[in-house]
C-alpha positions in Angstrom: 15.0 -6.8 -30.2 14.2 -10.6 -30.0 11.5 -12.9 -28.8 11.9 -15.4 -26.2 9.1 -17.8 -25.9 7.8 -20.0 -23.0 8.2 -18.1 -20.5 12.1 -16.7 -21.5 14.5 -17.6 -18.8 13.3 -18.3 -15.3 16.3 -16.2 -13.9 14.2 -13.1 -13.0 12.0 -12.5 -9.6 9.0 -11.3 -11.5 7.2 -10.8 -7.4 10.7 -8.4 -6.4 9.4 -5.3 -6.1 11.3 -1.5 -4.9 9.5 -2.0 -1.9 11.6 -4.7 -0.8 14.7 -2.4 -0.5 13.0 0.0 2.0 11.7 -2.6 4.2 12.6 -3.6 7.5 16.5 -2.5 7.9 16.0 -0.2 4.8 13.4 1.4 6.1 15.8 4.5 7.3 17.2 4.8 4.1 16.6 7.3 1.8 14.1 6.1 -0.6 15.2 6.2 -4.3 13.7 2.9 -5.0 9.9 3.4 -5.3 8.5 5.2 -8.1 6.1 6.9 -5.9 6.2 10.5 -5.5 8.1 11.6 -2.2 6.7 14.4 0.4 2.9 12.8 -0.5 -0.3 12.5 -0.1 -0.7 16.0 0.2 -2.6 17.4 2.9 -6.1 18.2 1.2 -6.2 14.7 0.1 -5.3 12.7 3.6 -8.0 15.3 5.0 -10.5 14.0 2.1 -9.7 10.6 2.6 -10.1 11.2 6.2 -13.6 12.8 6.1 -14.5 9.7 4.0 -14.3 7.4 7.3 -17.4 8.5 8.7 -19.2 6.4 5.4 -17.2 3.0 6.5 -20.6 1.8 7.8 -22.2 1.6 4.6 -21.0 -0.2 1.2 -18.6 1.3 -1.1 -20.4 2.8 -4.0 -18.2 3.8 -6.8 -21.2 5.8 -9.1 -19.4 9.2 -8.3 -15.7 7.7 -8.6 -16.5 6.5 -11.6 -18.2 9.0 -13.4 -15.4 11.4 -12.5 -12.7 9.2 -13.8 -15.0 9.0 -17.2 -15.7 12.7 -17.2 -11.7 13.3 -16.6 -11.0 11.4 -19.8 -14.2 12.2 -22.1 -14.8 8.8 -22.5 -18.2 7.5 -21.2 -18.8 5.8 -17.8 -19.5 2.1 -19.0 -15.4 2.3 -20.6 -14.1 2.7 -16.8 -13.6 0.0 -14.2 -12.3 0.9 -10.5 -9.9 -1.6 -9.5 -7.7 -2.1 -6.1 -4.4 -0.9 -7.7 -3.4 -1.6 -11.3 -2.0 -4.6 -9.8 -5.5 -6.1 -9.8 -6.0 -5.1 -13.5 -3.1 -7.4 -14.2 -4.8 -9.8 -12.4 -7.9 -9.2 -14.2 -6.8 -9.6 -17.5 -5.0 -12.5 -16.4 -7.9 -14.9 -15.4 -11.3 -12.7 -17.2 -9.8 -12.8 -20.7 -10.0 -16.1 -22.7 -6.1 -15.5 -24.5 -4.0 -18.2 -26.3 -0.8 -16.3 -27.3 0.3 -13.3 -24.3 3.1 -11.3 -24.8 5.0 -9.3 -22.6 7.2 -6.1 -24.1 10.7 -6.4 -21.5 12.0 -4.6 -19.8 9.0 -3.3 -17.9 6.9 -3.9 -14.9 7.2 -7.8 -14.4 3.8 -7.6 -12.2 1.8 -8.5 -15.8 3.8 -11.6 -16.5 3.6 -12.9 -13.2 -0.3 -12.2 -13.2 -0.7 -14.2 -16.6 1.4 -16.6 -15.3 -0.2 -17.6 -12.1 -3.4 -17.7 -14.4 -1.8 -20.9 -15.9 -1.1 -18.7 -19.3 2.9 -19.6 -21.3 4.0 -16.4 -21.7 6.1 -14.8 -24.4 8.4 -12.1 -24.5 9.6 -9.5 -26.8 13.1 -8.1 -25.4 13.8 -5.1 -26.3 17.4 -3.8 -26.8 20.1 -1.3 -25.1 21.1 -0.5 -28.9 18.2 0.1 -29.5 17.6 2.4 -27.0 14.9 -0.1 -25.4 12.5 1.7 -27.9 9.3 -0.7 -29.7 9.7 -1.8 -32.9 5.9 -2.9 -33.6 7.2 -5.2 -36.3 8.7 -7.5 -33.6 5.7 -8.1 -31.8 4.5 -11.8 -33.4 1.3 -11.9 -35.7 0.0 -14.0 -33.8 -0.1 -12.7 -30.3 -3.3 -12.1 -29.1 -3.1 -10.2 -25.8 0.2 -7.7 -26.2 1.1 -6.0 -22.7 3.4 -2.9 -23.0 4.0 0.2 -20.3 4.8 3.6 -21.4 6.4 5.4 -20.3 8.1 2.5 -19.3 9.1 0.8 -16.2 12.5 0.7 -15.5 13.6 2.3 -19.1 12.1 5.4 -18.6 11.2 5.3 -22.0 8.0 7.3 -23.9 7.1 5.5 -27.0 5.1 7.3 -29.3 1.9 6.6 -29.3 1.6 5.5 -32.7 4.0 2.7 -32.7 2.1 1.6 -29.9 -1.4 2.0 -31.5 0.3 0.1 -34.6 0.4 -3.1 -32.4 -3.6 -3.2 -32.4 -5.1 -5.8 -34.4 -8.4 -7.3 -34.9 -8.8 -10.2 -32.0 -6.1 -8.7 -30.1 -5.7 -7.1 -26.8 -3.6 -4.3 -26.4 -3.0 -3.4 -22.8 -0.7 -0.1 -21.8 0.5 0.2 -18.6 0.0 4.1 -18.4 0.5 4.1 -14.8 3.8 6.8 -14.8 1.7 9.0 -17.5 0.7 11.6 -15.1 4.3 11.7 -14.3 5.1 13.5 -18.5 4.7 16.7 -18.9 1.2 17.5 -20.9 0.5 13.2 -21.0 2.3 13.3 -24.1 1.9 9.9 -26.2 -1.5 9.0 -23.7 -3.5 6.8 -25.3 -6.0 7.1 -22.3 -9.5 8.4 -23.2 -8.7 6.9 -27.3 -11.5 4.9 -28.3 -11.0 4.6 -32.0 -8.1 1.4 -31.3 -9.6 -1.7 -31.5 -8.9 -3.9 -28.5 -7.2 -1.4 -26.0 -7.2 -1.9 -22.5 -5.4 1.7 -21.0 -4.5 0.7 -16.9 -4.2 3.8 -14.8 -2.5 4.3 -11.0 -3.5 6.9 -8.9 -1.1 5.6 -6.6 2.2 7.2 -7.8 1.8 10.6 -8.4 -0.6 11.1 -5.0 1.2 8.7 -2.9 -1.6 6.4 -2.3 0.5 2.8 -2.9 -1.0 1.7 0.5 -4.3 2.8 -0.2 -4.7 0.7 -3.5 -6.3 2.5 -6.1 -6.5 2.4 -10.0 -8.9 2.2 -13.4 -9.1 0.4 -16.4 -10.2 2.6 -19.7 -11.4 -0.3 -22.1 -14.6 -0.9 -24.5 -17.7 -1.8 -22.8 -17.6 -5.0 -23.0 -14.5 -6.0 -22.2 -15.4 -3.6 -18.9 -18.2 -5.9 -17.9 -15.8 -9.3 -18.5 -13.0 -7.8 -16.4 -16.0 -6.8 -13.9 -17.0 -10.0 -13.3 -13.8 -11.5 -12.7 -14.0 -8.8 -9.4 -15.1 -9.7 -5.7 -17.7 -7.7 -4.5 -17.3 -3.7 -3.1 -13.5 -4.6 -4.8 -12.4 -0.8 -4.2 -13.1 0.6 -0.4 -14.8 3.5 0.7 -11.9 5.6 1.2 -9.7 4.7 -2.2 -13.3 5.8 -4.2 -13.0 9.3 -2.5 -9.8 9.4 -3.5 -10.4 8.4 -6.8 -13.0 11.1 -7.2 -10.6 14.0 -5.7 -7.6 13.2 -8.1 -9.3 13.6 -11.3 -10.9 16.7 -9.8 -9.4 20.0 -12.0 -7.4 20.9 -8.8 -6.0 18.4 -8.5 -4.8 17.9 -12.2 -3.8 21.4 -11.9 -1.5 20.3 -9.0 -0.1 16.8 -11.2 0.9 19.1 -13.9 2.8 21.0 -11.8 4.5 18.1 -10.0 5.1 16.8 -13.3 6.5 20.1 -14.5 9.3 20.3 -11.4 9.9 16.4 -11.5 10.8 16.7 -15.3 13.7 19.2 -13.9 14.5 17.3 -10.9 15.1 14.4 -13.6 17.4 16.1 -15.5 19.4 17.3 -13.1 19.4 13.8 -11.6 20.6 12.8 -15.2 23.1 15.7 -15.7 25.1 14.5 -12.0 25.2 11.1 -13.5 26.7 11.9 -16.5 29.4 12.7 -14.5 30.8 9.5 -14.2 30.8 8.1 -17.4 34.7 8.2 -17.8 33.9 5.7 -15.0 31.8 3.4 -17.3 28.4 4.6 -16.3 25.6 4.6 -18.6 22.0 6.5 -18.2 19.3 5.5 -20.4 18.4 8.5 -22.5 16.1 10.1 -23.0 14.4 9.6 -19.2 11.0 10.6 -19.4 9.5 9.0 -16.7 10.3 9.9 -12.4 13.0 7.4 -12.8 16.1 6.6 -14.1 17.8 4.1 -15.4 21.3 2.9 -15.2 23.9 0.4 -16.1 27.4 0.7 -14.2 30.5 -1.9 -13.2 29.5 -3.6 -10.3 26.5 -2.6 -9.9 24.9 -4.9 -7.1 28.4 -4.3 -5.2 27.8 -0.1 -5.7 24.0 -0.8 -4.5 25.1 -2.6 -1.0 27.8 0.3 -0.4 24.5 2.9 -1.1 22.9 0.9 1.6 25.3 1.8 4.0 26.1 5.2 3.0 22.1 5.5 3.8 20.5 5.4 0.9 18.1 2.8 -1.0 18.0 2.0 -4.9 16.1 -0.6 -7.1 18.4 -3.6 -8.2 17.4 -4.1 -12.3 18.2 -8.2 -12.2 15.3 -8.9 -11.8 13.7 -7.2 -14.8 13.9 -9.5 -18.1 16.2 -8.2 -20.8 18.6 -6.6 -17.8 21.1 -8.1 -16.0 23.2 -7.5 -12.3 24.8 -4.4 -13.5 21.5 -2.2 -13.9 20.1 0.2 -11.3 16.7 2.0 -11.2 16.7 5.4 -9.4 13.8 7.2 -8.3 13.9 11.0 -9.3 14.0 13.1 -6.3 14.3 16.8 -5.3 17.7 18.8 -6.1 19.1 18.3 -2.4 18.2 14.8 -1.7 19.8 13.7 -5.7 23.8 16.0 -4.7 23.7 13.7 -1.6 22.8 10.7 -3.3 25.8 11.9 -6.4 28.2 12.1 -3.2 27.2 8.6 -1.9 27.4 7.3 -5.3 30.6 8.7 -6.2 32.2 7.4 -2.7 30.4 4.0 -3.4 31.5 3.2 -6.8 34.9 4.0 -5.7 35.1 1.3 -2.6 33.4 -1.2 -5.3 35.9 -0.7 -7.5 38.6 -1.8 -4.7 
């Protein structure tokens, strides 16, 4: 684990996203490069989104919305803000927060970074290690850091800290922010932090946009004291979350449909493993899986890797380069988990396309 301040090295597209690989000529690819749950929304939610159009003439109110997220987490209303996405927390926190000394935890969701950057902030990192497992050491997060940003599980790793290293980074003056956006995603939430309010400074951001399939529908929370609700607040436009994302907002905390993430969660955790299991496969081959995967993802480090991605592209099937994460390099993949059928045809594309990369 090591620190690289400044900024780190500039190498990494911190705006390259797994949409980008299922865009335009990927778009008829099979899609294991977006973390967001195939086969959704489900029907009862498109239906509830769609009886929310008839309200479009009035302004967004986000009273019911919010009060369900709050009830959802037993934590009261004024510790939840509605954003557009947790891509607009980021951005939030970025430019609401008065912060001297950010720093990121790599490898994980470079959107953060980018945000504080753009807000004129210098940047630090704390790189976290292959032999280590890409697991936290608190210890190597400096004393001095003031806002601390860290995802678990963790984007690409698929790592699950334990939730008391991470509640060991929290310090008086300091912001602790955890990406929990995949933690609907664990069986039983284990390690959430969500709903804690005994941690000084934590900021927990939350997507609904993974799990339901809502990515183009942009909608996520913030679980933070009070106060530092009302600053991020402020930092927001007017009516910041639309009519339709607050219905479904409201719906997906609802006890049905909780009921129905546990499940998913329950049936993903096996479609991971035998995702995992297949790729174990080919480690006489010099493939590596990070383990243990507890997020809907996986990832991997293989010989030419960015040479075995464009031979998955034309065997039909779409995967997330890892370059552009920091503390990864061109021989990292990320691989969306997906059901048993679609991951033995992706193992038969892989296995063909490591081969003709290896020519």
């Amino acid at each position: 684990m090591r620190t690289e301040g400044a900024y780190g090295s500039d190498a990494h597209d911190l705006r390259h996203h797994g949409d980008a690989e299922v865009r335009d000529d990927g778009s008829a690819l099979t899609d294991l490069a977006v973390n967001v749950r195939a086969d959704t929304p489900p029907a009862w939610l498109r239906e509830h989104v769609a009886a929310s159009l008839d309200g479009l003439a009035a302004y967004p109110d986000g009273r019911a919305a919010r009060a369900a997220v709050a009830a959802r987490h037993g934590v009261p209303v004024e510790r939840v803000l509605l954003t557009a996405g947790a891509a607009e927390a980021f951005v939030l926190l970025a430019r609401a927060l008065k912060v001297r000394q950010p720093v990121v935890v790599h490898p994980q969701f470079t959107e953060p970074e980018a945000a504080l950057r753009d807000a004129g902030h210098t940047v630090d990192r704390v790189l976290l290690r292959e032999s280590d497992g890409f697991r936290l050491d608190p210890a190597a997060v400096p004393e001095d850091a003031d806002l601390v940003v860290i995802g678990n599980p963790t984007n690409p790793t698929s790592v699950l800290h334990p939730a008391a290293s991470i509640a060991a980074l929290a310090r008086p003056g300091r912001t602790l922010v955890v990406d929990e956006a995949f933690m609907d995603a664990v069986p039983g939430e284990r390690e959430a932090l969500a709903g804690r309010t005994d941690i000084p400074g934590l900021v927990v951001l939350r997507s609904l946009t993974k799990t339901w399939g809502l990515a183009g529908l942009r909608i996520g929370y913030v679980l933070a004291a009070p106060d530092t609700v009302l600053e991020l607040s402020r930092a927001q436009p007017l009516w910041p979350v639309s009519t339709p994302a607050l219905a479904a907002a409201e719906v997906c905390v609802s006890p049905r449909a909780l009921a129905e993430a546990a499940h998913a969660a329950r049936r993903g955790a096996s479609d991971r493993a035998h995702l995992v299991a297949g790729l174990r496969e080919f480690e006489p081959d010099g493939l590596r899986v990070v383990e243990p995967a507890e997020g809907p993802f996986v990832l991997i480090r293989l010989p030419r890797a960015a040479a075995v991605r464009r031979q998955l592209r034309g065997l039909g099937f779409a995967v997330r380069r890892g370059d552009t994460f920091p503390g990864l390099g061109d021989d990292w993949l990320r691989l969306a988990v997906r059901d048993r059928a679609t991951v033995n045809g992706f193992l038969q594309a892989l296995d063909r396309a490591m081969v003709v990369a290896g020519r």
